[in-house]
N, C-alpha and C positions, 0 to 999 in steps of 0.2 A: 231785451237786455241792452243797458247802453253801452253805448261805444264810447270804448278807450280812447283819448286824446291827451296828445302831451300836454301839460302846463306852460309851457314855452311856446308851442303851436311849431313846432318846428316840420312838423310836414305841411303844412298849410299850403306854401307854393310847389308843392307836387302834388298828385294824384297818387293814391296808393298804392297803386300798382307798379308806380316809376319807383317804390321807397327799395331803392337796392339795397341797403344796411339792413330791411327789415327781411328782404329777400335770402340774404345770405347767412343770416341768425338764424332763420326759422329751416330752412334748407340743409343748411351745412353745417351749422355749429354744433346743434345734438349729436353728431358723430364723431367731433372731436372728444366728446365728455369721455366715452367710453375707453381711445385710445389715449388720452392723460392720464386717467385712470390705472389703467392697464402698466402703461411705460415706467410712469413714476411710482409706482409702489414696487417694482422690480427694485429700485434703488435702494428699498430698505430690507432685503432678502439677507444681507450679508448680517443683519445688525438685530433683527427682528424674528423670534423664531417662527416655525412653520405656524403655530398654534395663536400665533398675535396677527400673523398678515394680517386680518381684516381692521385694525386698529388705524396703520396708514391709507389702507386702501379706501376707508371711508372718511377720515381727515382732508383725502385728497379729492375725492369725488364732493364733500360738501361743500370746501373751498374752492371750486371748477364752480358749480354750480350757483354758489352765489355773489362770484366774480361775474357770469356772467348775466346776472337776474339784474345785479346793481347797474352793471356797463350798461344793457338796456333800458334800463329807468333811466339811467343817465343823457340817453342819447335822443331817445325817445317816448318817455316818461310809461305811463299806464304802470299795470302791472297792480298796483296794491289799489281797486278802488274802493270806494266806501261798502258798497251793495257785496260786491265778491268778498269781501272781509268782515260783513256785520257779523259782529259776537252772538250769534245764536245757531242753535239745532234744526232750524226749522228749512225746509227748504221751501220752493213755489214755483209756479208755471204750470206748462204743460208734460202731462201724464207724468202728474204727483206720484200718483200710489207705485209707481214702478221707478221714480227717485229714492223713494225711503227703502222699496226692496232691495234695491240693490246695492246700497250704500249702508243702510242699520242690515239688513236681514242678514248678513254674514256671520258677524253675534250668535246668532242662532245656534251653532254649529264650532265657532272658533272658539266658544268657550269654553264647552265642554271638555274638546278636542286639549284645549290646555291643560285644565285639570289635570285629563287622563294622565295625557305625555309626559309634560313636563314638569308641574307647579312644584312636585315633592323634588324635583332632582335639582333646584337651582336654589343656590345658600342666598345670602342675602347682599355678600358681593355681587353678583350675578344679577341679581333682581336688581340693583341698584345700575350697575350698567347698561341691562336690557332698556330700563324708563329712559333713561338717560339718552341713549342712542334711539329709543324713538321716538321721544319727544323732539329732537332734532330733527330728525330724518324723515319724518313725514310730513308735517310742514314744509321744509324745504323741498322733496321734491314736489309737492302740489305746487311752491308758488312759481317755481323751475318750469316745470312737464306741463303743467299745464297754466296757470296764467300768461306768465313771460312767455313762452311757448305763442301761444294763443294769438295775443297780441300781437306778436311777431310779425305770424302768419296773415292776421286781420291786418296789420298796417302795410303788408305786402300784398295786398288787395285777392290771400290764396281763399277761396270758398272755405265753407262755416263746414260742408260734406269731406272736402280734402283734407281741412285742419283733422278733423276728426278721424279722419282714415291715416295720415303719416303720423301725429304726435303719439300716438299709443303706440307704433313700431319703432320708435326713436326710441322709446320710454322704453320699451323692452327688450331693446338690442344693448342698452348702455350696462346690461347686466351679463352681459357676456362677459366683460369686466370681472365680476364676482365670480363667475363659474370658475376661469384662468386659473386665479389666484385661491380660491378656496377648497373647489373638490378637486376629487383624485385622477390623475390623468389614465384613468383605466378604460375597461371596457365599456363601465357603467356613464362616462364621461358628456355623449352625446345627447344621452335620454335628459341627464342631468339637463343639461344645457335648452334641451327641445322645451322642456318641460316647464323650466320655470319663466322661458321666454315667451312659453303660450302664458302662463299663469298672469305674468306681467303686464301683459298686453291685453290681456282680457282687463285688468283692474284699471288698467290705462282708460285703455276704450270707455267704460262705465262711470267711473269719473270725472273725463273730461264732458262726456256726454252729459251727465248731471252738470256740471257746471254752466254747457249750452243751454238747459233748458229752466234751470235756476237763475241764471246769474253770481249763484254762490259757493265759494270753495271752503267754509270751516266745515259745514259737516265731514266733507270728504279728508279734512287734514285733519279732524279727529280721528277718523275709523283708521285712517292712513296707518297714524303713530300707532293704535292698537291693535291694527295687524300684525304691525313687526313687533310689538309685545306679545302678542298671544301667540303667533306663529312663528315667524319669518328668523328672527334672531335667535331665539330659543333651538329651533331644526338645525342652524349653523352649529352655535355652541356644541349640543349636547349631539347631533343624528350624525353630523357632516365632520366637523372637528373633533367628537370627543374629550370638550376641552373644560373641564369644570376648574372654580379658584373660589 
């Protein structure tokens, strides 16, 4: 896979290992997403009913995330190459057949799983929001979690085994965020929380992994956006909030 380099060359007279801006993006900045996150959709609790929180709370997390996808393009380019963005389904490298498993073969399963649940109980407002939010949402975090991400880590000279081992824990602590703010602060509250941060972390892991052994992120920012269509938004609305319009 090629390596990312600024258009400007601005690391050129260090080693990348001395890149402290790249060190401190890829280290410390994924855990500020979660607490912005967190902080500033409290501000709109007074104003916003229970039933809408997730309206700011993901306004605020996409504009976090592409403040900071841009600053790093800015600073130090990469991030969108040709190869990582070519318009097709297809992926390549090593141990194909277990790229397409783990990236299409969820289909398998999430479809149905919709039908059953949910397809009859969401009007057509609903369906028009759900696209809508994850036609954004999955995109953005693929080019977040894991390019910008990525890169980060690769221009702070962190291994291709550690990128892979911290970016999928970043990826799935920043949803602590959503648990705070969405479910119910009961008994059931932890499992909530365990639960989706294993789930997260696992789709993290497998993703970025595909994009190590690709070079490419559309597949995984298609399936991305159609998980949270067929599962992820849908379980908020109708399992978690109860909230139909």
């Amino acid at each position: 896979m090629e390596e990312i380099q600024s258009p400007n060359h601005k690391l050129a007279k260090q080693p990348a290992s001395q890149d402290g801006f790249s060190r401190i993006f890829f280290w410390g900045v994924p855990f500020t997403v979660p607490a912005l996150a967190t902080g500033l959709t409290y501000l709109f609790y007074s104003v916003v009913p229970a039933q809408l929180r997730w309206l700011p709370l993901l306004l605020i997390y996409w504009a976090t995330i592409w403040i900071f996808t841009l600053l790093y393009r800015a600073k130090r380019g990469g991030v969108f190459s040709a190869e990582r963005f070519k318009s097709t389904l297809k992926l390549q490298g090593k141990h194909l057949w277990v790229q397409y498993l783990v990236v299409y073969g969820p289909f398998l399963y999430a479809i149905p799983l919709f039908i059953i649940n949910y397809a009859t109980q969401l009007s057509v407002a609903m369906y028009g929001a759900i696209i809508l939010a994850s036609v954004i949402n999955g995109p953005s975090e693929e080019i977040y979690w894991r390019a910008c991400l990525d890169d980060a880590g690769k221009n702070a000279g962190v291994s291709e085994r550690k990128r892979l081992a911290f970016a999928p824990v970043a990826f799935a602590f920043w949803h602590t965020a959503f648990v705070i703010h969405l479910y119910p602060w009961d008994a059931s509250w932890f499992l909530a929380w365990a639960g989706i941060l294993f789930m997260t972390w696992t789709s993290g892991f497998v993703w970025l992994w595909t994009m190590h052994r690709s070079g490419r992120l559309v597949p995984q920012c298609i399936y991305h956006a159609c998980a949270n269509f067929l599962n992820i938004f849908p379980m908020i609305l109708i399992t978690v909030l109860h909230f139909y319009f």
